[in-house]
C-alpha positions in Angstrom: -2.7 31.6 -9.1 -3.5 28.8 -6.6 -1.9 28.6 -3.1 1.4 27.2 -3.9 1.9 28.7 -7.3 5.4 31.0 -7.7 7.1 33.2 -10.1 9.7 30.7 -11.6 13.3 30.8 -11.2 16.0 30.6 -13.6 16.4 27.4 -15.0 13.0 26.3 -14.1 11.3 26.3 -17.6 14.4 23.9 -19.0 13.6 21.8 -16.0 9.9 22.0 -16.2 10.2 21.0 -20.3 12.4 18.3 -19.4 10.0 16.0 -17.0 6.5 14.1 -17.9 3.5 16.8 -17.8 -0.1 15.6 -18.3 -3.4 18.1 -18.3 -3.0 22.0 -17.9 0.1 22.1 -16.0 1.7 25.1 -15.4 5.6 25.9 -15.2 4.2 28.5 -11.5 2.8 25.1 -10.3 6.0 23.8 -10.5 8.2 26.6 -9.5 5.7 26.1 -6.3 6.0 22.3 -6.2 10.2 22.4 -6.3 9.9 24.9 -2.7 8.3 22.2 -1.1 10.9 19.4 -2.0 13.9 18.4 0.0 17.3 18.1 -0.5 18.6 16.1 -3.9 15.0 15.6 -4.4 13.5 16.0 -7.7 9.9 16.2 -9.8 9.6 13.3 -12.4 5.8 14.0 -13.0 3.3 16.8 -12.6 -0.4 16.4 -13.8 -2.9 18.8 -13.2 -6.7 18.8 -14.2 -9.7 20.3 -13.2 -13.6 20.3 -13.2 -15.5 22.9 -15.0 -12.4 25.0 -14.9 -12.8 25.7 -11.3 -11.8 22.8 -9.3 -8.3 22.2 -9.2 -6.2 18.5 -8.5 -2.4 18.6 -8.8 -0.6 15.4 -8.7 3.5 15.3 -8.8 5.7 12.6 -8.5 9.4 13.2 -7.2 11.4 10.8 -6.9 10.7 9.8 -2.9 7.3 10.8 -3.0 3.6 11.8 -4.3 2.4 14.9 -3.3 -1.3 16.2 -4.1 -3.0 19.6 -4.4 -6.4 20.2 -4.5 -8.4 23.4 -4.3 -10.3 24.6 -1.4 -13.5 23.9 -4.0 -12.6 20.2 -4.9 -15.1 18.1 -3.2 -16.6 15.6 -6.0 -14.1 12.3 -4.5 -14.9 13.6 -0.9 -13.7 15.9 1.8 -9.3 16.6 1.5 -6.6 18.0 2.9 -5.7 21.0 0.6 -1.8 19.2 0.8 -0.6 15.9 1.4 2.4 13.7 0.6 2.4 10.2 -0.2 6.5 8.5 0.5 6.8 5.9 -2.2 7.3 3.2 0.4 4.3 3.6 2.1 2.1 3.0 -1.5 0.5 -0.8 -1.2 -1.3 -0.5 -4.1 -2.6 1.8 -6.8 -5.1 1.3 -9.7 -7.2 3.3 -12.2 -10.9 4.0 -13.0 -11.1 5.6 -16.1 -14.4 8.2 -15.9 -16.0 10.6 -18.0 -13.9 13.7 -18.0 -11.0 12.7 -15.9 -8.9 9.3 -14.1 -9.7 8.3 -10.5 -6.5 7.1 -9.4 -7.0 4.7 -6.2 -3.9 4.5 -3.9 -3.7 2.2 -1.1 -1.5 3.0 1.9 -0.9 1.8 5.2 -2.7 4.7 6.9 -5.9 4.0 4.6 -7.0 5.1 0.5 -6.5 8.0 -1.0 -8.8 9.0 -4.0 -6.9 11.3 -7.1 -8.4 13.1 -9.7 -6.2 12.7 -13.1 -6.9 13.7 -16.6 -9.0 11.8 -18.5 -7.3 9.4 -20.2 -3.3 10.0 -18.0 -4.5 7.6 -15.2 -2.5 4.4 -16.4 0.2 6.8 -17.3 0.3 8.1 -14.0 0.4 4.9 -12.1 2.9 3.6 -15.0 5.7 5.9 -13.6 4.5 5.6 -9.6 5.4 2.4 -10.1 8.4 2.6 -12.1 9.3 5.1 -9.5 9.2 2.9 -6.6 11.1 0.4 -8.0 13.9 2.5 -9.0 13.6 3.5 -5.0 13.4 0.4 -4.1 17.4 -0.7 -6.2 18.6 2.4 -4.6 21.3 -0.4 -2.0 21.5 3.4 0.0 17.8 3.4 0.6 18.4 -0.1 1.4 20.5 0.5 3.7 18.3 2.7 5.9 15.7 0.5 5.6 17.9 -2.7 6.7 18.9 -0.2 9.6 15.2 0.5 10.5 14.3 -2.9 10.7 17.4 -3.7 13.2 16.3 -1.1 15.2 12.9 -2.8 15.4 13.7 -6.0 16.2 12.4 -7.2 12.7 15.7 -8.9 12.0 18.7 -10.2 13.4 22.1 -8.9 13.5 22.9 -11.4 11.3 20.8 -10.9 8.9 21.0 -7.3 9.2 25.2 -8.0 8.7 24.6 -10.2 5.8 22.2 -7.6 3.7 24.8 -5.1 4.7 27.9 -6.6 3.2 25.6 -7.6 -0.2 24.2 -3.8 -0.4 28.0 -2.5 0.3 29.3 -4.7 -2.8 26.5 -3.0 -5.3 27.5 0.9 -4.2 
């Protein structure tokens, strides 16, 4: 079992069977996965692949974020953290390079790239529902809301715009 892998809980293997699964991923991986989400947060995605059968790359998409795993061993795309999350939001850009043996997904962020390992041949699938993802987040007129809120706060708009995309996100919830 890797780090974050757990004995699942009832109701996990309906729920595991129910969301998109590329590679050799496990119903422990995501017993593992759904401790580390927060609340009314849910998986959409997990792909896991490895090297040689050693080296090990979990990706998993909820529906706020990425998060990726990688064994301690993992070092062909360069030095990791064993962990990391990626919010939706903060994804600029993400593209594929298909390779011999597995996907390199690219994903642009505003701190700087990130570099995944996918199974060969998932990588456009991958992105396909990062993206789909983010727009759903980005319809959600509560998200919206926050995010018009944020902005306010910053000084990145006025209070009459803020006003005005308030009363238009009020009339779609």
């Amino acid at each position: 079992m890797t780090d974050f892998e757990k004995e699942p809980e009832e109701g996990h293997q309906q729920e595991f069977e129910s969301i998109e699964r590329f590679g050799e991923s496990k119903l422990e991986e995501y017993s593992g996965l759904k401790e580390r989400l927060g609340p009314n947060e849910n998986i959409k995605m997990i792909s896991t692949s490895s090297l040689k059968g050693e080296d090990k790359y979990v990706i998993c998409l909820t529906d706020k974020r990425v998060l990726l795993f990688n064994s301690d061993k993992s070092k062909l795309l360069g030095k990791r953290k064993q962990f990391e999350d990626i919010k939706l939001d903060q994804i600029r850009d993400i593209q594929v390079d298909e390779r011999k043996d597995f996907d390199k997904v690219n994903i642009e962020t505003e701190a700087g790239k990130k570099e995944l390992m996918a199974p060969e041949g998932k990588g456009l699938a991958i992105t396909g529902l990062v993206r789909g993802q983010q727009q759903t987040e980005e319809r959600d007129p509560a998200d919206q809301l926050e995010k018009i809120g944020r902005e306010k706060e910053k000084g990145n708009i006025s209070e009459e715009e803020y006003e005005d995309k308030k009363d238009k996100l009020m009339d779609e919830i």
